[in-house]
Structure formats: C-alpha cells, structure tokens
C-alpha positions as CSV (number, residue, x, y, z in Angstrom):
1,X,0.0,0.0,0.0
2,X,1.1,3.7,-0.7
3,X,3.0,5.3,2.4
4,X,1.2,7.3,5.0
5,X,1.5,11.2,5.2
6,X,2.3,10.3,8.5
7,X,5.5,8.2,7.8
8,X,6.3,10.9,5.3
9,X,5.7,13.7,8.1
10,X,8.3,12.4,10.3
11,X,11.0,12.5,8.5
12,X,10.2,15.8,7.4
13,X,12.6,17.7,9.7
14,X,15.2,15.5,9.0
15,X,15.2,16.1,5.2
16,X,14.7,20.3,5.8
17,X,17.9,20.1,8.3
18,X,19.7,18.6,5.3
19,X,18.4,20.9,2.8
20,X,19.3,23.8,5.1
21,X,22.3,22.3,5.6
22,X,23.1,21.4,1.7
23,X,21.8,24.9,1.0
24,X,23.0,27.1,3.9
25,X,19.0,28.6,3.4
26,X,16.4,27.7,4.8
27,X,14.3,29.5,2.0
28,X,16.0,27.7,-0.8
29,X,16.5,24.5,0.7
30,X,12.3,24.5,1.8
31,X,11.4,24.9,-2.2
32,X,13.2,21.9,-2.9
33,X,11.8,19.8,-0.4
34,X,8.4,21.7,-1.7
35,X,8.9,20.3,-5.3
36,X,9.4,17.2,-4.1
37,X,6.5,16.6,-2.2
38,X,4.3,18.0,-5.1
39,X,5.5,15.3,-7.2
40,X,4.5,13.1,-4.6
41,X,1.2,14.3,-4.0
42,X,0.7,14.3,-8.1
43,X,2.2,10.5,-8.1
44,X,2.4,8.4,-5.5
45,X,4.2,5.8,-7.4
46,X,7.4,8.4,-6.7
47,X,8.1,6.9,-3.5
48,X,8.4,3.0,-3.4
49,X,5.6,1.0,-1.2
50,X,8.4,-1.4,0.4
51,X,12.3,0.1,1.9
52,X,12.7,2.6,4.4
53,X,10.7,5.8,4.1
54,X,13.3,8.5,4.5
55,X,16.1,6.7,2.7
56,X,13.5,7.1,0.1
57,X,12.8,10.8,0.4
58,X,16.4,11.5,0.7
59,X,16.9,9.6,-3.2
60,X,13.6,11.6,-4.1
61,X,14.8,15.0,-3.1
62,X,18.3,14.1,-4.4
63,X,16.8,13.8,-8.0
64,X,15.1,17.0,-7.3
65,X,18.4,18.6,-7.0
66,X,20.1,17.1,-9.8
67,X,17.5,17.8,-11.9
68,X,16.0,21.2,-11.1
69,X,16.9,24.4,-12.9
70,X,17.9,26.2,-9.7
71,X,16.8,29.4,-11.7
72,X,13.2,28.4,-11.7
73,X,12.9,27.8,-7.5
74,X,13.3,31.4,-6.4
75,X,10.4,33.2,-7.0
76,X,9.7,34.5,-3.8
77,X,13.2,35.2,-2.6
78,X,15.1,38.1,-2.8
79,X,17.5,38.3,-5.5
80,X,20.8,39.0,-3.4
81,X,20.3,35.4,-1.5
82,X,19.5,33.9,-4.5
83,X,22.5,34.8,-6.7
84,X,24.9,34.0,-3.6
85,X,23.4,30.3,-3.1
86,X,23.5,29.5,-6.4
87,X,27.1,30.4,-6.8
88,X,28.1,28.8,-3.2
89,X,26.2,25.0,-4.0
90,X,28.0,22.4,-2.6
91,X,29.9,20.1,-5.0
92,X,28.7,16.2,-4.6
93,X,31.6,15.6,-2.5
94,X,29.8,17.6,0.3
95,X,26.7,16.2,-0.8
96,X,28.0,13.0,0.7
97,X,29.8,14.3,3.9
98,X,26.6,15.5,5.0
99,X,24.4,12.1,4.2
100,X,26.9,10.5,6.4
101,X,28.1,12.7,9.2
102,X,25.6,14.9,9.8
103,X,22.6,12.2,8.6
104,X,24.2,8.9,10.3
105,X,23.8,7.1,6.8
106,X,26.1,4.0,6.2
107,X,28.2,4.2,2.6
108,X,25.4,1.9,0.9
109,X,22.6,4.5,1.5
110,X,24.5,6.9,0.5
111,X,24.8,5.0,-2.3
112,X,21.0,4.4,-2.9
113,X,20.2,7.9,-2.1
114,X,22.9,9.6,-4.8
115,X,22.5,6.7,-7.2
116,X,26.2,6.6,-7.2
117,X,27.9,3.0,-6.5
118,X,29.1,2.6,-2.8
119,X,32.7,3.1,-4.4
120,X,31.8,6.3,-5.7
121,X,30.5,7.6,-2.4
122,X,33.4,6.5,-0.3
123,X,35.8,8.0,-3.0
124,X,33.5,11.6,-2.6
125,X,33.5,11.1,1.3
126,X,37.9,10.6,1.1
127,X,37.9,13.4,-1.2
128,X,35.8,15.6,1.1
129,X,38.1,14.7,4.2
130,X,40.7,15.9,2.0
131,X,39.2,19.3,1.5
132,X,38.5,19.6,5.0
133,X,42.2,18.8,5.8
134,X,43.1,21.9,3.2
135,X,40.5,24.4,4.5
136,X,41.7,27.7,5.3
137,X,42.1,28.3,9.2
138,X,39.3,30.6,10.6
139,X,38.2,32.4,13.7
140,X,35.3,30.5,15.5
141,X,33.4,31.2,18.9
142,X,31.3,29.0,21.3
143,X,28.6,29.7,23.4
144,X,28.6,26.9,25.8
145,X,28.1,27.2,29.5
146,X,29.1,23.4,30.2
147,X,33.1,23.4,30.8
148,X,33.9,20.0,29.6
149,X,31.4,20.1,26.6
150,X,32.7,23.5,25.5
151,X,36.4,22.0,25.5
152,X,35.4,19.4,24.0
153,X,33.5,21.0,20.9
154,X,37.0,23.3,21.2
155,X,39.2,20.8,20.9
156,X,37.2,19.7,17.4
157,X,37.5,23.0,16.2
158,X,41.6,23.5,16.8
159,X,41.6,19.7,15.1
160,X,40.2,21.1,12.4
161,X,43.0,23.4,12.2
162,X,40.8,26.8,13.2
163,X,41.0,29.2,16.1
164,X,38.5,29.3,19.0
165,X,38.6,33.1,19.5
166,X,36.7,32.6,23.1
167,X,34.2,30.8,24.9
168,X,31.1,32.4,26.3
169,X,28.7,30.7,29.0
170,X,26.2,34.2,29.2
171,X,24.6,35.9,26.7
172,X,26.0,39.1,27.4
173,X,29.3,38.0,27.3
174,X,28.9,36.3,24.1
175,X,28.0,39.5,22.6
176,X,30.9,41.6,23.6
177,X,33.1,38.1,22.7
178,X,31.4,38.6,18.9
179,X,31.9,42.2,18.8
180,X,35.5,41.9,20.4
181,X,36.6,38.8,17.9
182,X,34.0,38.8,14.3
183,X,34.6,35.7,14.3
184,X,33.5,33.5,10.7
185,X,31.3,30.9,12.2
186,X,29.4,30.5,16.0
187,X,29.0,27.4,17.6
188,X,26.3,27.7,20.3
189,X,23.8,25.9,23.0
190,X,20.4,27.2,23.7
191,X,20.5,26.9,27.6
192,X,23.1,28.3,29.0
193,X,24.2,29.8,33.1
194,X,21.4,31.5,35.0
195,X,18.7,30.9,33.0
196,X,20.4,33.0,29.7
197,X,19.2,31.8,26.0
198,X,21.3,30.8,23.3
199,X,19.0,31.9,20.7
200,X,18.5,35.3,22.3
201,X,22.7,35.6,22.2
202,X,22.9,35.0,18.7
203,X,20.0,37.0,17.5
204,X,21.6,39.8,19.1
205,X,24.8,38.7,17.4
206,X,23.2,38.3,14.0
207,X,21.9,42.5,14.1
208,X,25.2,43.3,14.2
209,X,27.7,40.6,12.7
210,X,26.2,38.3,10.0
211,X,28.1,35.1,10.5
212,X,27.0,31.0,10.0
213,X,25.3,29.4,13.5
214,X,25.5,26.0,14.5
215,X,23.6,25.0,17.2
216,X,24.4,22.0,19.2
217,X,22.0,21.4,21.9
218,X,19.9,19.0,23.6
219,X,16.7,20.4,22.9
220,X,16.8,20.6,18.7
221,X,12.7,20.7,18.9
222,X,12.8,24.0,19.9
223,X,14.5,25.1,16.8
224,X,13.1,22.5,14.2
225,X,9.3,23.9,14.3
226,X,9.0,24.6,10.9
227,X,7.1,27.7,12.1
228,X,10.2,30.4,12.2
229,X,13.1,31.2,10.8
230,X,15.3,28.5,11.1
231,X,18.9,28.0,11.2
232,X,20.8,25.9,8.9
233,X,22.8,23.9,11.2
234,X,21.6,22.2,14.1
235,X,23.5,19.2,15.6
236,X,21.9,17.2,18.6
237,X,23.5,16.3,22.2
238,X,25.5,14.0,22.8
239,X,27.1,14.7,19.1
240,X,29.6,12.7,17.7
241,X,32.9,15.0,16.7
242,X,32.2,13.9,12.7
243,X,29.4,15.3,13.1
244,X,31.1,18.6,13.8
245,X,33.6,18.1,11.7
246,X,30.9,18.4,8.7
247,X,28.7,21.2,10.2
248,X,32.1,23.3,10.5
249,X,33.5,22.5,7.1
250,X,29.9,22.7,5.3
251,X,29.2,26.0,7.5
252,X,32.2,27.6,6.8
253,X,31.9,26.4,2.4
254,X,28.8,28.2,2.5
255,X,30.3,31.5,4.0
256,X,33.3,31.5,1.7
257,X,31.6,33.9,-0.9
258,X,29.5,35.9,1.3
C-alpha cells in the first residue's frame, strides 16, 4: 500500500535540516523539499511502497536537486540570496559528507540515495576529508556554558585546524566576545548559566555581525518547528565530533563567498 503522510511527516525535519544544511538557506533549501512533495502528492508511485521511508525521500529529493533548474525555485526570494546560493552549491563531495556525518547514513545508503555505487560515495567522502584537511584556518566562537562540553567541541575545532577566539557561557558576554573577535562561524547551545538563551545571544549577534550558526543542543525541537526562521545547522547532544567536523566545514563552504 502507498506510504502514510504520516510516515512521510516524520521525517520531514530531517530532510529540511539537510536541505538547510546542503543549502546554507532555509528558503532555498524549503522549495526543494516543496517540489518534491508535489510530485508526490501528483504521483504516489514516486516513493516505493516497500524500503525505508526516509532513505527514500532523501533519493527523491536528491533527484530534485540534480534535476531542477535552480533558476526556476526562487520566485519568492530576494534576489541578493539567491545569486549567492547559487554560486556557493556544494559540489557532490559535500553532498555525501553530510548524508553521512551529519545524517548517520552508512556508505550503501549513500549510495542508494545519490545513485552513485558505494565506491563512488566513499571515493567523494575521502575526497571531502581531503578538503576539510586543506581548508583555510578561521576564527570561531562557542557559546557553551558546560566546561567539559565546550572544551570538547574546542578541541574539534583546533583539530580542524581553526582558532576558538573565546568561549562564552552568558549571553551578554557572548555578545561583547562577537563584537570583540567577528569571528566567521558561532558554535552555540540554547541553555546556558542563569537561565540566559542561546537563541537570544545569537539573534543579538546576527543585528550586528552576519556570520553561520551552528547549534548543538539537547533540545533541537525547539529550533526544528518549521514555524520560524530557522537555522541551517543544528546538531543534537550527545554529538559525535564527525558530526562537527561536517557542520564546521559545510558551515564555513557556504560562507566562503559571502
């Protein structure tokens, strides 16, 4: 029988977290997840009856992407974001560094979901870590109010070969730390000491200093509501440091250009 909207619905926020992710928009990477659920609704037969549901959305959307004039998605966005995302997409090696580090999917699904062979993927994935390895060193801030989570996170980030410019467990000091550093890319938590918000810290941030976010907290609901704005990256607790790894490099691909 066809699958539920149900089975489809809950992997929803999965997909958009890649999109955003693949995308660094949430507006652009929300119209192709759009297209492909109005091919769905239009034919069923898009999605197989049998095999795992969001393995199966992930293929779906991926022949979206491959196929798509990117041209034809932006309607409703402004111009400016548009001509940056399309110049800033992420090559396929990326493609697959995010199926598998930031998605958990094994070499095989990868596989499926690029319609690639597994030896293609795991050539992309080597040649990814080798871009990661070559990445230009950059300036990056935590807001973390847990000591031994915020050194580890920091020790990922100086493995990667960047700087951690500071690390804030308030959100006033985390703005005066942004506004004191500029750093190129934020890694932050949503609760931190004395009852101060994440969020609230980098909103203030972002008025003043428009840099990538990446939120890595234990609470990920409270960002992936599909109701507001939402940010490209968000990694749940506990992470795994690969997981990190290809927020950071993806995070800091998008920026390159901007």
């Amino acid at each position: 029988m066809p699958v539920g909207s149900r089975e489809i619905a809950a992997a929803l926020p999965f997909l958009r977290r890649y999109a955003r992710a693949l995308t660094g928009s949430q507006g652009v990477g929300d119209q192709y997840v759009r297209i492909m659920l109005e091919m769905i609704v239009e034919d069923p037969s898009h999605l197989p009856e049998s095999g795992d549901v969001s393995r199966e959305l992930f293929r779906l959307f991926h022949r979206v992407w491959d196929k798509t004039n990117p041209n034809s998605l932006y309607g409703e966005l402004d111009q400016d974001t548009v001509d940056s995302t399309l110049r800033e997409l992420p090559p396929r090696q990326r493609q697959v560094l995010l199926l598998v580090a930031l998605e958990g999917y094994s070499f095989p699904d990868v596989a499926h979901v690029m319609n690639v062979s597994e030896q293609e993927a795991r050539e992309l994935f080597n040649q990814v870590q080798r871009d990661i390895e070559g990445q230009a060193p950059s300036p990056i801030m935590i807001i973390e109010d847990e000591k031994i989570i915020a050194l580890d996170i920091a020790s990922i980030v100086e493995e990667m070969g960047h700087t951690v410019v500071g690390i804030a467990e308030r959100e006033k000091d985390a703005v005066a730390l942004a506004q004191r550093t500029r750093p190129h890319l934020i890694l932050a938590d949503i609760q931190l000491k004395d009852g101060d918000n994440g969020i609230a810290a980098v909103q203030r941030i972002l008025l003043d200093h428009e840099t990538p976010v990446i939120f890595i907290t234990a609470y990920p609901e409270q960002l992936l509501t599909g109701e507001a704005p939402e940010p490209a990256f968000v990694i749940a607790k506990p992470f795994a440091p690969e997981t990190v790894k290809a927020a950071i490099s993806q995070a800091l691909y998008v920026r390159k250009d901007g």
